[in-house]
C-alpha positions in Angstrom: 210.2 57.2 128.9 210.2 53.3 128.2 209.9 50.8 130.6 213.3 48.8 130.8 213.1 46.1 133.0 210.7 44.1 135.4 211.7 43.3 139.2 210.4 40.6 141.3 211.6 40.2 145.1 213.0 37.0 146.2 214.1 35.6 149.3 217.2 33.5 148.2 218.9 34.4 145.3 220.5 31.3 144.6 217.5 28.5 144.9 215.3 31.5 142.4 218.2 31.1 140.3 217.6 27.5 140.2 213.7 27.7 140.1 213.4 30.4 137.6 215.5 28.1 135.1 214.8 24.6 135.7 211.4 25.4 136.4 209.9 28.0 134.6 212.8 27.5 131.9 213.8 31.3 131.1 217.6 31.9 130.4 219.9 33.4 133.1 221.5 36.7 131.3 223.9 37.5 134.3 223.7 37.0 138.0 225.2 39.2 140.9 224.8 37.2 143.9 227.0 38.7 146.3 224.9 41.7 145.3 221.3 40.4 145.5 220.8 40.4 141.8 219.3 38.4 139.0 218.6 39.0 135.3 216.7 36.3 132.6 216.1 36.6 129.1 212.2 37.2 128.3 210.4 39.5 125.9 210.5 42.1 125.2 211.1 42.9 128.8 214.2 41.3 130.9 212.8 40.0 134.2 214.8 40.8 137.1 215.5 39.4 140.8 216.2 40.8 143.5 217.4 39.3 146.9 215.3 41.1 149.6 215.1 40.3 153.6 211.8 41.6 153.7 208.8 39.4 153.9 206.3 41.8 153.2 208.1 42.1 149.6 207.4 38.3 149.1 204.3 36.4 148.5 202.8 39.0 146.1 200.5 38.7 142.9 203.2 40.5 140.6 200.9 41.4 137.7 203.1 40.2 135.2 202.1 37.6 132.7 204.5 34.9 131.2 203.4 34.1 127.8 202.8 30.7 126.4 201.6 28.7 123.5 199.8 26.3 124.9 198.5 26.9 128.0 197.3 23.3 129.1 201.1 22.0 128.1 202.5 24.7 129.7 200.1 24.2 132.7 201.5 20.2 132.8 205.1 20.7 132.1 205.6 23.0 135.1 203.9 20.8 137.4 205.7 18.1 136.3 208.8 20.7 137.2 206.8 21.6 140.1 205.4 24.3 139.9 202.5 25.5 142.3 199.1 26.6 140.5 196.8 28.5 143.0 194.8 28.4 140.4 195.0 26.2 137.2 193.9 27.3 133.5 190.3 28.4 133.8 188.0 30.2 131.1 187.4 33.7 131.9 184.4 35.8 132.1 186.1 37.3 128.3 186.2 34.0 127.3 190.1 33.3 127.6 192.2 31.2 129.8 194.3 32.0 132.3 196.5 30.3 135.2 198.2 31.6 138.0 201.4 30.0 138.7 203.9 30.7 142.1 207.3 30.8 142.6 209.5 29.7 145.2 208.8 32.4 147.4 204.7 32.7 146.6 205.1 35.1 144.0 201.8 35.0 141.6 202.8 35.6 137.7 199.6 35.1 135.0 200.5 31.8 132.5 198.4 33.0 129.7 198.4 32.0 126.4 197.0 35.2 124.6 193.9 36.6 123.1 192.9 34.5 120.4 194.6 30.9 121.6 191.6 29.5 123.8 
């Protein structure tokens, strides 16, 4: 068993679309709108949207971290984009530093630029 694919829950398809690629600047792969469905180029794992009603699906800290080089460019470019930081890049008790950046709908991804990059 291998994990194949990471899911995030979003409430409107189309404007994630938008925000996932203007914003966070990740590839679209394909899109199924009519059927709630989104799928952007990433590694090693594709990340994946899905259109969801529910509100208690939205909002979340997802756990996943999106990569970077350079965390502090990173951390400017997508606020220029406008991004939302609840919390910018900040050392960490292990000595790295981390952000944590939302989407549209208040989901929390980790921008962190690896072990070893401080």
């Amino acid at each position: 068993m291998r994990l194949g694919f990471i899911n995030v829950f979003v409430s409107d398809l189309e404007a994630a679309i938008e925000f996932y690629t203007q914003v966070f600047g990740l590839t679209l792969i394909d899109a199924e709108v009519d059927h709630g469905y989104a799928r952007f180029q990433s590694s090693p794992l594709p990340l994946s949207l899905e259109a969801t009603s529910d509100q208690s699906r939205l909002g979340r800290h997802t756990g996943i971290g999106l990569m970077v080089n350079d965390l502090t460019a990173a951390f400017e470019q997508l606020t220029e984009r406008g991004a939302s930081f609840p919390m910018p890049p900040t050392r960490q008790p292990w000595g790295e530093r981390l952000a944590l950046v939302e989407d549209q709908d208040g989901n929390v991804f980790y921008l962190d630029q690896g072990v070893g990059h401080s």
